[in-house]
Structure formats: structure tokens, C-alpha cells
N, C-alpha and C positions, 0 to 999 in steps of 0.2 A: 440240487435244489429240493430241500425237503419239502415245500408246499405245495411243489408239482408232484410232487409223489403221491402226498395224498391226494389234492383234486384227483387223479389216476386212478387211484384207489377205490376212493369216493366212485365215480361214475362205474366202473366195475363190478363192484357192491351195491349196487343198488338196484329200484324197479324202475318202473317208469313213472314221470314225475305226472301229476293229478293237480284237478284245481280245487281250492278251499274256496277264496272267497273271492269272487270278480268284484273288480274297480267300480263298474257301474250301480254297485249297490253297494257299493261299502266306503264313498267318497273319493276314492281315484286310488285304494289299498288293492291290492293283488298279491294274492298268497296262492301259492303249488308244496305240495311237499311231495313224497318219494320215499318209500322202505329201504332203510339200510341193510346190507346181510354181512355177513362172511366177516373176515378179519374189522372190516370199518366199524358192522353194527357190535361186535367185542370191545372194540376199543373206546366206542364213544359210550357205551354202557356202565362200562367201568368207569369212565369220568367223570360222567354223573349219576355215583351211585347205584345202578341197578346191576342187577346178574345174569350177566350176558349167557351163566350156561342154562338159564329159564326159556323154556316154549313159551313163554306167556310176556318175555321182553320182548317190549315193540322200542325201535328207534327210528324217527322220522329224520328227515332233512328238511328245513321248511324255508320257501325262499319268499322274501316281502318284498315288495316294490311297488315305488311314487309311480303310480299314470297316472295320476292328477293332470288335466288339459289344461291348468290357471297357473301352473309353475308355484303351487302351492305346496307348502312343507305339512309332510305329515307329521304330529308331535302323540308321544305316551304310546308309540305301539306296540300292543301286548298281546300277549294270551291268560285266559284267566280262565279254569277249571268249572265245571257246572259239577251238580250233583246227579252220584249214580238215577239210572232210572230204573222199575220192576220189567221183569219181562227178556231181559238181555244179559249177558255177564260185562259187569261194570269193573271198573279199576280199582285194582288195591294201591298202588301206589303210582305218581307224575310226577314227573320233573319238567316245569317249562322255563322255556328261554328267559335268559333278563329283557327288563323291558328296554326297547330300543326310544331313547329319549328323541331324535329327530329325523326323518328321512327325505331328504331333498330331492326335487323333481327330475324321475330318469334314475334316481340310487336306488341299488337291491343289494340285501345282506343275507344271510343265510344264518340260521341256527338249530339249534338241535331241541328234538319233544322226546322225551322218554316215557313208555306207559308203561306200565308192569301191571296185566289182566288178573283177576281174581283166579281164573282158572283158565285151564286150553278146551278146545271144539273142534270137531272136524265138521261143522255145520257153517255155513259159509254165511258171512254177517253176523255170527252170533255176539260177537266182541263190540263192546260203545264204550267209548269216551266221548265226553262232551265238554266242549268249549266255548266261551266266548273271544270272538277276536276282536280287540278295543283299540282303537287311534282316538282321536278328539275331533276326528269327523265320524262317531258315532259305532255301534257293534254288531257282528256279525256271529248269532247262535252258526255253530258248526258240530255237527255228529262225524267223529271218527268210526269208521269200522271195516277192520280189515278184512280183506277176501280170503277165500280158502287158496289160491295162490298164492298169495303175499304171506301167508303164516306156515308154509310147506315147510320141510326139514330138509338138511343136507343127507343124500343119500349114496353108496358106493354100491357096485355092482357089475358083475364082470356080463360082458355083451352074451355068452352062451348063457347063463342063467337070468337073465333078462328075458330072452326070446323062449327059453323052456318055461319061463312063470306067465307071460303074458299070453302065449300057447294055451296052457292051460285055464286061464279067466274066461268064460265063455258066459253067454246068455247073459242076463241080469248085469252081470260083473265087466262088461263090455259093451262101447259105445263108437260108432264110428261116424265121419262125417264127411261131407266135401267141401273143399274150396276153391278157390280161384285169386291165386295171387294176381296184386295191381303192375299194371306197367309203372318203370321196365319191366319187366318179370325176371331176368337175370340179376337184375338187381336186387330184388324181394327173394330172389334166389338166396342168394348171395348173403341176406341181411336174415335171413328168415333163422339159426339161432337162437343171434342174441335178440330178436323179436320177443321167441317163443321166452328166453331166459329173463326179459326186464318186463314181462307180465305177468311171469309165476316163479317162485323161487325154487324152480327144480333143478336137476345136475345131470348136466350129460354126459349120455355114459361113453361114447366113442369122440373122438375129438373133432370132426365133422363130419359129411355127408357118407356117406358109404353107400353108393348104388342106389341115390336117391332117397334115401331113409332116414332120420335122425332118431334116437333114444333118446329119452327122457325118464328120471326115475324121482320120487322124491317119498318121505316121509308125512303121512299126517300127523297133524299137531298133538292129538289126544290120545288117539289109539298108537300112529306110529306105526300103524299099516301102511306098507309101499302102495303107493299108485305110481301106473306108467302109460308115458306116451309115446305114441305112436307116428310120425309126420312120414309121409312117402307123398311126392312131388316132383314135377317131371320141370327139368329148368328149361324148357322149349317155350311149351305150351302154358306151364306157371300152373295148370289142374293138378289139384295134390286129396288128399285124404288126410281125415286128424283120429287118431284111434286111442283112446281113454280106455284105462283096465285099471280094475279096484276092487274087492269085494264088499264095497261100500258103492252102491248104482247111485246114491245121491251125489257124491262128492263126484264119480266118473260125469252126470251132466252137467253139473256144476262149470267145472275146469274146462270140459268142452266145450261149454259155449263159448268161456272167457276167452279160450284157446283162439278159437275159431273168428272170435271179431276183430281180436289182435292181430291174427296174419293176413285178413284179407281186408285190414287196412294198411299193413304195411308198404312201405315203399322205397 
């Protein structure tokens, strides 16, 4: 079945799904989207014109749905582009979804936002797109801006020279922290990964746990300097450490925060 393929794909490739614009303020519209990567965000680039081998293409997943509480159909809803602002790097070129002419109460559809940035950052936010989201129960201003997770690079890296590079990252260039995975904890155990992998687009470099430890390695977007993480956690007690190495200390607290909210909400 090739549509289960992709769904497959799709979830695989992707971050984790965020909210644009809740129902309660947008007539009973409810929009999430989700960073595509890997083979899915290539392909759907290429279909709607952009170049997947650019740092600077973004492809969204964007899913819309009727909560409307009156069994009321939603009609005309779209995405419509605002203009760059000063102060941030703005988009050179979008591609948004066709507009979806009706959406009946309890229907959700999915389509695809392509952005292609003026240029890459390794400064976390620095990237805006702006949007309006427009139904005929009125619009919702929306500020896109990806995180310095969400815009990482795919990185390779064998585990001895991992642990000799991140060795040697000390002081400034190194960041550590603690947490406290949620019950179950086996379970947060267990899930902690692809946690770590659908909140930042980094690649692990052993296949999983190795004596309580995970690797993580990925690319920044501009420079294309490795950064790497560090998780050691104990699956009893679910008390772990999250260890950020960079020589960039901005992007190391950066990622550790995001890091760290991610897995001690997970569950």
C-alpha cells in the first residue's frame, strides 16, 4: 500500500507536531504543523519547487481542523503570506497550500508550506515567516520561526571519535544538566530517543542505549560546526544528565534547554 508507506515515512521524518492557531480564537479552526526531514522533507520540496539540497528549505506538514461546537462548516480556508519584517531574516521565497474551499465539522486535512529563508543562522529564532490564516470566520496573524533544533543538519560520526571530540569541548563549550524522567520511567525510558529525535533534528550515532548513554551529533545550519549530545540515565530511578558540547556556548544553552523540557515531559 503505497499511502501507508508514506504516512510511515511522514511520521519518521518528522519533529513534533506544534500549535498555530487554537479554535477558540480563530472560530472553531485548529491548525498544528510539524518540520519534515530526511527523505519526506526531499521529496515534498521537489514537488513544490524548492531545493531540498538548501539549509535554508523549510517544509512544514500543516494539519487544519473543524472544532467548531455548532456543527458549522468551515468555508475559504487558507494561508496568505504577510510581508518580510526588519530585524530578522525573512523569506525569499513560499509556496502555500491551495485553498481548501470547505471543511465539515470533526474533518482535518493536511497540506504542505514550503519556505526557502534568505539565508541560514545558527542563532535560534533568527528565521520569520509570516502569515495570515484566513477561514470566513475571520484571520489569525501567525509568526513562523524555526528553532535551532528544527534547522540542525544530518550528521555521521563514528562513536570513538564522538567521545574524543566531545572530551575535548570543555569550559565555555560545554554544558550539563539534570533530569528527571516522568512515570513510568521505563517507559520514558524506553521512548526517550525518539523524544530526544522529534524535538531536534540530530542523528544518533549508536543505535540505542549503550550502558545508559545515548549520542547525539548534528550540524549547525550556518557554520556547519558539530554540536553533540550527551543523555546518560539510569532506567530504575528515570534520574539522567543532558550534556551539550559546541564551540558555539550560545547554541550549547540553547538546545539544552529545549533538550531538557522535552524529556522531562516525556512519557
Amino acid at each position: 500500500n503505497v499511502e501507508e508507506k508514506v504516512d510511515l515515512d511522514a511520521e519518521k521524518d518528522s519533529g513534533a507536531w506544534f500549535n498555530l492557531v487554537r479554535p477558540s480564537t480563530a472560530g472553531g479552526l485548529e491548525v498544528t504543523a510539524r518540520y519534515l526531514r530526511g527523505p519526506t522533507r526531499e521529496r515534498e520540496a521537489k514537488l513544490i519547487g524548492l531545493d531540498p539540497e538548501s539549509v535554508t528549505t523549510v517544509c512544514l506538514q500543516i494539519k487544519f481542523e473543524n472544532k467548531r461546537t455548532d456543527a458549522g462548516i468551515l468555508r475559504r480556508v487558507r494561508i496568505i503570506q504577510r510581508s518580510n519584517t526588519h530585524g530578522s531574516i525573512g523569506t525569499h521565497r513560499v509556496v502555500t497550500p491551495q485553498e481548501i474551499v470547505a471543511l465539515k465539522t470533526g474533518q482535518m486535512t493536511t497540506a504542505i508550506l514550503g519556505i526557502s529563508f534568505q539565508s541560514a543562522s545558527d542563532r535560534d529564532g533568527a528565521l520569520q515567516a509570516r502569515f495570515d490564516f484566513k477561514s470566513d470566520r475571520g484571520s489569525t496573524a501567525v509568526d513562523i520561526r524555526p528553532s535551532l533544533g528544527d534547522m540542525l543538519q544530518p550528521c555521521r560520526i563514528k562513536t570513538l571519535d564522538f567521545d574524543s571530540n566531545v572530551e575535548a569541548l570543555q569550559g565555555f563549550s560545554r554544558v550539563t544538566t539534570m533530569f528527571q524522567l516522568p512515570a513510568p520511567v521505563l517507559t520514558s525510558y524506553n521512548a526517550l530517543p525518539t523524544t530526544i529525535l522529534k524535538h531536534a533534528a540530530l542523528t544518533l550515532v549508536d543505535k540505542a542505549w549503550k550502558n545508559d548513554k545515548l549520542r547525539f551529533v548534528g550540524n549547525l545550519p550556518a557554520s556547519l560546526d558539530k554540536i553533540y549530545v550527551v543523555v546518560e540515565c539510569s532506567s530504575d530511578s528515570g534520574a539522567g544528565t543532558l550534556t551539550v558540547c559546541c564551540e558555539h556556548p550560545l547554541c550549547c544553552n540553547t538546545l539544552k534547554d529545549a533538550l531538557k523540557s522535552a524529556v522531562s515531559a516525556s512519557s
